[in-house]
Legacy VTK file of the C-alpha trace (Angstrom):
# vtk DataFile Version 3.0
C-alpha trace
ASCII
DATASET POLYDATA
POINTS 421 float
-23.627 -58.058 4.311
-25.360 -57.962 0.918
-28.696 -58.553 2.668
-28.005 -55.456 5.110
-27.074 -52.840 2.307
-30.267 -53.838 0.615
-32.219 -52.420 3.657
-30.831 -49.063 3.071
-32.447 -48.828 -0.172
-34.972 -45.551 -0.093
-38.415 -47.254 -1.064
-39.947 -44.800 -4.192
-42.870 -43.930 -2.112
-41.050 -42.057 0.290
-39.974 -39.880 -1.924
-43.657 -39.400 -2.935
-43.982 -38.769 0.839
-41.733 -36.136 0.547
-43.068 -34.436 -2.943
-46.324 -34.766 -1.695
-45.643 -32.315 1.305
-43.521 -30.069 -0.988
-46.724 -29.970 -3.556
-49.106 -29.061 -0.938
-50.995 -25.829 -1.995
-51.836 -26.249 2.202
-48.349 -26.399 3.248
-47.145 -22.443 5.213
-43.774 -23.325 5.159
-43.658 -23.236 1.460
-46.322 -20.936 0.775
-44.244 -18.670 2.816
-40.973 -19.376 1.295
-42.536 -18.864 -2.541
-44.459 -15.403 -1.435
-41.035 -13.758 -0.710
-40.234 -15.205 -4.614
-42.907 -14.014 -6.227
-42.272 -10.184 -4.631
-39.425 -10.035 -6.482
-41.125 -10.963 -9.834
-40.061 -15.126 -10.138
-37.447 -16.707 -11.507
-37.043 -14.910 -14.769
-37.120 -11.672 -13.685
-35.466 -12.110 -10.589
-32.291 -13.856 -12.538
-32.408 -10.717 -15.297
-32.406 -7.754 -12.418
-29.187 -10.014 -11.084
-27.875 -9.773 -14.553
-28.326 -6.158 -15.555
-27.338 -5.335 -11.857
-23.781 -7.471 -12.263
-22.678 -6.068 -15.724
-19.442 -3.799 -14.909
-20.285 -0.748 -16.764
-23.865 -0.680 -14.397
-21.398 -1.190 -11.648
-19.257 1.505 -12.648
-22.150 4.198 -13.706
-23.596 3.476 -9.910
-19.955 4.198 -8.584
-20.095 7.597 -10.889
-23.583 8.387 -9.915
-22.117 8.676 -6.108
-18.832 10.102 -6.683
-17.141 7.449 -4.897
-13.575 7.670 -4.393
-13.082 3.764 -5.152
-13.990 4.305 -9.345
-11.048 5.614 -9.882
-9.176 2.989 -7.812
-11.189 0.290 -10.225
-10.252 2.547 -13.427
-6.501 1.934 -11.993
-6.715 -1.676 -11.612
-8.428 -2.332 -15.299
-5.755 0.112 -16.537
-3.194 -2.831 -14.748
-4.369 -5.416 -16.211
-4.938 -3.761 -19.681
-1.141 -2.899 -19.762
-0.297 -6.748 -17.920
1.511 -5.295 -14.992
0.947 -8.252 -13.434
3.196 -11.546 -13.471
2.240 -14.102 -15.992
1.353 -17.327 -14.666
4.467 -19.145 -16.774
7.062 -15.948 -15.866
6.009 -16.547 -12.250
6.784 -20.708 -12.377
10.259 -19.573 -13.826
10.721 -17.453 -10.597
9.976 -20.029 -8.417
11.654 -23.047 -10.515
14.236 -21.371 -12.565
14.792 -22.676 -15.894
13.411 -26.175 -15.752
9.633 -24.371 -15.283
9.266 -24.464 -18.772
10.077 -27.991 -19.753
7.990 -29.176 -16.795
3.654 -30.392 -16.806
1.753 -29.273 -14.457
-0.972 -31.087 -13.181
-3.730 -29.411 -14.489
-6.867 -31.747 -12.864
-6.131 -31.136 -9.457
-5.296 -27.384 -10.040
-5.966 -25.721 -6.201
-8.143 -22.642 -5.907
-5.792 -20.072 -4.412
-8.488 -18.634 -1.801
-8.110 -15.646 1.302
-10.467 -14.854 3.784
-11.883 -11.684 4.531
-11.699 -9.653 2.344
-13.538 -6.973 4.553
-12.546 -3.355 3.044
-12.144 -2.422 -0.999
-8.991 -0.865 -0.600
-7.127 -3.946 0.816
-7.995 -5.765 -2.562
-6.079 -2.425 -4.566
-3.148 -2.810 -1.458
-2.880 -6.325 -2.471
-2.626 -5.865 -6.661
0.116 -3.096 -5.679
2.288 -5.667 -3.667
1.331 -8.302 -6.114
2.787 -6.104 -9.071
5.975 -5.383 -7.230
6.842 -8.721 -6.082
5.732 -10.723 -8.755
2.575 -12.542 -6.952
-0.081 -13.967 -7.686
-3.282 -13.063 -6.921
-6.423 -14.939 -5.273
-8.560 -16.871 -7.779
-11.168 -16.596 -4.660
-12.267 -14.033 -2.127
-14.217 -14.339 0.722
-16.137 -11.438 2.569
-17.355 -11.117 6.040
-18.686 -7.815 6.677
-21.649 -6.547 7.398
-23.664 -6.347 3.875
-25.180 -3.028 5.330
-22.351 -1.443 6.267
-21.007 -2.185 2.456
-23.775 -0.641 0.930
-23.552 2.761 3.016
-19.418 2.598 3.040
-18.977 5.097 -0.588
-20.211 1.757 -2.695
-17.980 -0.577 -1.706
-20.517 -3.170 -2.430
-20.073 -2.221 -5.642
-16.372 -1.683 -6.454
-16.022 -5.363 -4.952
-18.521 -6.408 -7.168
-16.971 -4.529 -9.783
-12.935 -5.695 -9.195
-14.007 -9.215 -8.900
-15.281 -9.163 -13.008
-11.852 -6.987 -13.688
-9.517 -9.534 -11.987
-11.072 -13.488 -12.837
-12.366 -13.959 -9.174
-15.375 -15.751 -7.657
-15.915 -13.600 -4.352
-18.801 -14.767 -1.578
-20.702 -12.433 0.522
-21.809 -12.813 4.268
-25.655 -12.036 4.647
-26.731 -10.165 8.123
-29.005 -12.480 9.027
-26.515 -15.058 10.783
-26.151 -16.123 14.190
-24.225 -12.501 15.190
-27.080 -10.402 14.151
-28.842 -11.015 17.551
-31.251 -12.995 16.031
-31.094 -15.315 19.074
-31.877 -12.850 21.654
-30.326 -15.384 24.686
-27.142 -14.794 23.315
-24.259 -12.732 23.569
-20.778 -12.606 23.067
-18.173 -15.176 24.666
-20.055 -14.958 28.003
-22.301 -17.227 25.777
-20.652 -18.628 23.843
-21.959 -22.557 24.919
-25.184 -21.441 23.731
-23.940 -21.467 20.144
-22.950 -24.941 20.319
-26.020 -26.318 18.808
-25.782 -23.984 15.926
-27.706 -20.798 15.993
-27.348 -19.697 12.681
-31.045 -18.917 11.541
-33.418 -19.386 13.870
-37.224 -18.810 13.933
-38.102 -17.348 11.110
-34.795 -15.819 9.826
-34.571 -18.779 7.179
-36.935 -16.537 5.562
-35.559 -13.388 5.865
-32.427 -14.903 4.608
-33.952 -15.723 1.518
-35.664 -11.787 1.467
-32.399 -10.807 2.029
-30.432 -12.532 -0.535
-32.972 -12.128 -3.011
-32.540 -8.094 -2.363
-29.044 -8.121 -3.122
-28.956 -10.420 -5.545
-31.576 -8.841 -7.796
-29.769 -5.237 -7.083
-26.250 -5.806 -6.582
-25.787 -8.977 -9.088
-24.498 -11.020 -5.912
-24.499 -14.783 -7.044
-22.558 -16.442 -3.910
-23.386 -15.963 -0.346
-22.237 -18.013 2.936
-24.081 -20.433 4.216
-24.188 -22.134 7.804
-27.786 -23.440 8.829
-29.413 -26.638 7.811
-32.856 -24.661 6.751
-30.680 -22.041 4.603
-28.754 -24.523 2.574
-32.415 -26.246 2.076
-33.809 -23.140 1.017
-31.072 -22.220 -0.889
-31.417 -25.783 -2.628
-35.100 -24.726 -3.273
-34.197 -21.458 -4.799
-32.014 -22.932 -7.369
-34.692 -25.952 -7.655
-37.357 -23.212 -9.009
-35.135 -22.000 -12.037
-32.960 -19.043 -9.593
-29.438 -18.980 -10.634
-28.191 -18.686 -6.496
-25.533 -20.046 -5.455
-24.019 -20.513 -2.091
-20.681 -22.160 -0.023
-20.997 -24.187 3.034
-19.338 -22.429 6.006
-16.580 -23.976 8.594
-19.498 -23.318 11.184
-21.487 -26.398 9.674
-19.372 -28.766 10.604
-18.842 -30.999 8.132
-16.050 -32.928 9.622
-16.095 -36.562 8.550
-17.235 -38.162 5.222
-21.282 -39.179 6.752
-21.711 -35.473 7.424
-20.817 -34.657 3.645
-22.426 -37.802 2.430
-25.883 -36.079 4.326
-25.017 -32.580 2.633
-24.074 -34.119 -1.020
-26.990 -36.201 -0.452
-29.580 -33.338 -0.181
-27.989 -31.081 -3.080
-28.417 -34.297 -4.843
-31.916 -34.792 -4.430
-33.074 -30.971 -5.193
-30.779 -30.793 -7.715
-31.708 -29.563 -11.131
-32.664 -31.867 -14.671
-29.393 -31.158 -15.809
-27.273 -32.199 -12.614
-26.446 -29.043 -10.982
-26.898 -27.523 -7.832
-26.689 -24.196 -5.744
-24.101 -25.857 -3.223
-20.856 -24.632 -5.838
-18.645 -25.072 -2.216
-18.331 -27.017 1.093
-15.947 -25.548 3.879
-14.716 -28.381 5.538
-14.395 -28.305 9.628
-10.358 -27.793 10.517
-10.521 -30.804 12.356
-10.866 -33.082 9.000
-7.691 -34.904 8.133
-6.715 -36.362 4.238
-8.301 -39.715 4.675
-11.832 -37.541 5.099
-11.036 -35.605 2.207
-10.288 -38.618 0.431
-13.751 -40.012 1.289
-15.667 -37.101 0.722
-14.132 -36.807 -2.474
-15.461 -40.531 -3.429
-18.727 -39.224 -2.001
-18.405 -36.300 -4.497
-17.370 -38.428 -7.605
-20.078 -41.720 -7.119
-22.848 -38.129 -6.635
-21.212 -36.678 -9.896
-20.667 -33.454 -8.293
-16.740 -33.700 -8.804
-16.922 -30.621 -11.016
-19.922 -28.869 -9.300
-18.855 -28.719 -5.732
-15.194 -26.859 -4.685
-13.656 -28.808 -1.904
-12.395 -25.384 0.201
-10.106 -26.157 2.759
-8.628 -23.913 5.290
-4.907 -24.110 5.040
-4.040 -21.107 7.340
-6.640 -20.153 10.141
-6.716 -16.631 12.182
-3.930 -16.574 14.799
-6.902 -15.848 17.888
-9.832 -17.150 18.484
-10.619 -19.761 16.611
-8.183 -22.642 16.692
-4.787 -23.979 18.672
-2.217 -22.597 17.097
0.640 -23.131 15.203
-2.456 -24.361 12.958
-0.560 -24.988 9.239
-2.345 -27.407 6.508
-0.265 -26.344 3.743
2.196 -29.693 3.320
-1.203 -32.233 3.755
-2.468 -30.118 0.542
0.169 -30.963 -1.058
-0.095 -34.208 -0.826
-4.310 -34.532 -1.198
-3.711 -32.304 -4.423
-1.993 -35.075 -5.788
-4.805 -37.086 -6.183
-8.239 -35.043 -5.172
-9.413 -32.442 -7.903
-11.456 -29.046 -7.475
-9.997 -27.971 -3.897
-9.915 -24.471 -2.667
-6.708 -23.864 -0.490
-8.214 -21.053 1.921
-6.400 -18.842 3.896
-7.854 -17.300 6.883
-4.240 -16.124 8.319
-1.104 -15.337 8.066
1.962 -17.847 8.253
3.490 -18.497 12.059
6.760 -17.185 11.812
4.845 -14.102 10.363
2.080 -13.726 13.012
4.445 -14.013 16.009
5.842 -11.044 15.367
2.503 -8.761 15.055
1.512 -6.693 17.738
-2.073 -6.881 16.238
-2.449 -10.130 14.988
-5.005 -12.009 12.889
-8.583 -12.607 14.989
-11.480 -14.002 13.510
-13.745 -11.345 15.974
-12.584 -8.518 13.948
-14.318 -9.628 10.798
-17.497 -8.422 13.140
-16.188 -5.454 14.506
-17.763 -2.517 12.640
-15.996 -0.289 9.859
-16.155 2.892 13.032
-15.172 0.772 15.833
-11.966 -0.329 13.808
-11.506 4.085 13.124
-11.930 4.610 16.661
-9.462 2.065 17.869
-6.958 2.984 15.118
-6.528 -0.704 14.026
-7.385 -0.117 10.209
-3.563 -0.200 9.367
-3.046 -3.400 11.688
-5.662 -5.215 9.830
-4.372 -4.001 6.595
-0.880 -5.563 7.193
-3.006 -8.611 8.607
-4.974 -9.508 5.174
-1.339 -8.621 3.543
-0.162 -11.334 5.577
-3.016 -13.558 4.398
-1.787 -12.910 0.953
1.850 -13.893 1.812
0.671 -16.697 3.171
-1.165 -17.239 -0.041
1.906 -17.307 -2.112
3.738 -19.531 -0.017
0.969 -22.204 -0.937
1.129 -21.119 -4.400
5.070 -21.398 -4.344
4.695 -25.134 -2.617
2.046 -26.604 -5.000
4.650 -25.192 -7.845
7.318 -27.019 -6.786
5.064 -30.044 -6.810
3.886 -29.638 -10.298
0.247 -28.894 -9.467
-1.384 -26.363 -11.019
-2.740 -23.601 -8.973
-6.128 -21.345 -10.187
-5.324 -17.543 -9.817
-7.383 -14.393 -10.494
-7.743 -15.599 -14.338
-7.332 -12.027 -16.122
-4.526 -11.118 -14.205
-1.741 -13.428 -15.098
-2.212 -14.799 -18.520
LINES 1 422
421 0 1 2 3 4 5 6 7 8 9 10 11 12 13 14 15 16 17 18 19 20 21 22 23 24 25 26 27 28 29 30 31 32 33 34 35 36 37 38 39 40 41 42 43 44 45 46 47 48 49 50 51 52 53 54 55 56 57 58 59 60 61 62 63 64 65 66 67 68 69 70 71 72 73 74 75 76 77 78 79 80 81 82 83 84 85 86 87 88 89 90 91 92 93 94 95 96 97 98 99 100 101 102 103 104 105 106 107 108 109 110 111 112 113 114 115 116 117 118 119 120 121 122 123 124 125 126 127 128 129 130 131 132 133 134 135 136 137 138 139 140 141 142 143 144 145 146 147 148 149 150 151 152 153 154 155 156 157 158 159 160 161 162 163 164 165 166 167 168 169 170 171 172 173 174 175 176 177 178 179 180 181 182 183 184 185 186 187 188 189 190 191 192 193 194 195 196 197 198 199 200 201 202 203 204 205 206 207 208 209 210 211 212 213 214 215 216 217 218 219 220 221 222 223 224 225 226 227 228 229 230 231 232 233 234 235 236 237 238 239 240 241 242 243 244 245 246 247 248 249 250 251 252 253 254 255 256 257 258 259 260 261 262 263 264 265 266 267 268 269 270 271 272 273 274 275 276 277 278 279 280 281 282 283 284 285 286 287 288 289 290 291 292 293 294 295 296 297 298 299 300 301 302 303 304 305 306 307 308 309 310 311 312 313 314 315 316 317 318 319 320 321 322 323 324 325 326 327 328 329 330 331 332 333 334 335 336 337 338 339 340 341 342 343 344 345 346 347 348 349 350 351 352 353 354 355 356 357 358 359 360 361 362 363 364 365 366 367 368 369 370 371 372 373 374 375 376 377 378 379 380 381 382 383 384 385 386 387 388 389 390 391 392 393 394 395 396 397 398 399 400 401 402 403 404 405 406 407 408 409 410 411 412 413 414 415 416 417 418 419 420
């Protein structure tokens, strides 16, 4: 067998292969790809516009400049926190464990991301602190967005007050570009009449790789956005390119890759590994595993991870609940094999994408992964903004439950960091 294994050794020159075509002053594809760069002014100037366009009081003057309704919303939440109105991490251990929370260690090396999914409207987030005050929850240490990036930007800045909330609460948030496999980019395709023709993964096609990275660039210099969604093969290598040329991007590995056994990650580790930076790190800061994946593959993958040295770089996000239509068999629950895997396996983000079962049965609008693309007026017209209100409420239930489970397990859970100190 030893003789085997030393065949897979990669031979140095084909690496030279490879830098030699990356090098190429001749090469389009890269010419291309470092044009759109160098319109936004390189990698210095491009990472300070991100920085001056991130800080929270430039967040809040833009949300003044507009008279938006959601600054004083964000004024209400920093007042919260300010005055600790939330539950303290240690008071909230004591509600779930009584009295022996405080003589008890929690495992802080496999602490679980508490992570919901989507986050599509600013005034869910302020719906969720209220219930989180009066019931003693915790909040997200993670948010994930889905909506249309356009539609954020001309919704009364909630772009911004996202943006803004996320600094004033301990998050990490990601963002959902436009160009994606929705945006009719693939003009074959349609909706579920078409659906087959998505199989092969039609995230980017053409030459939307590069108007992703226009894109991204655009809000990241203007709107401070750091972490996007990613779900094509020639993103993730672009975004690996960005990050290679000094750009401080950073992006998470969608569901819709499919990474669902331990040779797929191996192939995506493998790559971050190769364009990663002189001092180890990498744009790829998450990888959504598929829901098909089981503990032994997260097991593997973490191995991968570890012998890579990526254990601290790259958040294992798994999906614990998923929507209740349209995306898997249901009753679809993942929240005992955490338990277990978080025993053992460190940096994993427990993601919730629905509510509980019990919980969902009873909706007469339940959770449904096509209404993260149904558009802010649609949603008015139909009259469904309450329904999927009370649906991302019952994401954050749902949330807490897994919170309450790894608890009693003596695993250490990360929650929105200035909230409950």
């Amino acid at each position: 067998m030893s003789d085997l294994r030393n065949r897979l050794k990669i031979a140095p020159d084909r690496l030279e292969e490879i830098n030699r075509f990356l090098l190429d002053p001749q090469n389009e594809l890269i010419n291309e790809f470092l044009e759109i760069v160098e319109k936004y002014g390189g990698p210095d100037e491009i990472n300070q516009k991100a920085a001056k366009a991130r800080k929270l009081e430039n967040l809040k003057g833009r949300l003044k400049e507009m008279d938006s309704p959601y600054l004083a919303d964000i004024e209400w939440l920093e007042k919260q926190r300010e005055k600790r109105a939330f539950v303290p991490l240690s008071d909230y251990r004591r509600k779930i464990l009584g009295e022996k929370a405080d003589a008890m260690e929690f495992q802080k090396r496999t602490a679980v991301t508490l992570e919901i999914s989507a986050l599509q409207f600013f005034p869910w987030l302020i719906a969720e602190a209220k219930q989180a005050i009066e019931r003693q929850q915790l909040m997200p240490g993670r948010y994930i967005r889905v909506r249309s990036m356009k539609e954020q930007v001309d919704d009364q800045g909630d772009i911004l007050a996202v943006g803004a909330a996320m600094q004033i609460v301990g998050a990490s948030y990601v963002e959902t570009l436009d160009t994606k496999g929705t945006d009719g980019s693939n003009v074959h395709l349609g909706g579920p009449e078409t659906i087959t023709g998505y199989f092969g993964g039609v995230g980017q096609p053409n030459d939307h790789p590069l108007k992703w990275v226009d894109e991204y660039l655009s809000y990241y210099t203007n709107y401070g956005i750091r972490q996007v969604l990613n779900i094509n093969s020639g993103t993730v290598f672009l975004g690996y390119m960005l990050h290679k040329l000094g750009i401080d991007n950073e992006f998470k590995i969608s569901v819709y890759m499919g990474n669902d056994n331990p040779f797929a990650v191996l192939w995506t580790l493998a790559g971050a590994k190769l364009f990663s930076r002189d001092d180890g790190t990498t744009s790829l800061i998450g990888l959504n595993f598929s829901n098909s994946v089981n503990n032994d593959t997260i097991l593997a993958s973490h191995l991968i991870r570890e012998s890579l040295g990526f254990e601290d770089v790259v958040r294992f996000e798994h999906h614990i609940t998923e929507t209740w239509k349209s995306i898997v068999i249901q009753p679809y629950n993942r929240r005992d094999e955490l338990v277990e895997i978080a025993k053992t396996v460190p940096n994993i983000s427990a993601k919730h994408e629905g509510g509980d079962e019990e919980v969902e049965k009873t909706r007469e609008h339940p959770t449904d992964i096509l209404d993260y693309f149904m558009p802010k007026e649609e949603i008015l017209k139909q009259g469904l903004m309450d329904a999927m209100e009370r649906n991302y409420l019952d994401k954050h239930e749902a949330v807490n439950a897994t919170a309450d489970a790894l608890t009693k397990a003596g695993i250490d859970v990360v929650c929105a960091r200035n909230l409950h100190r």
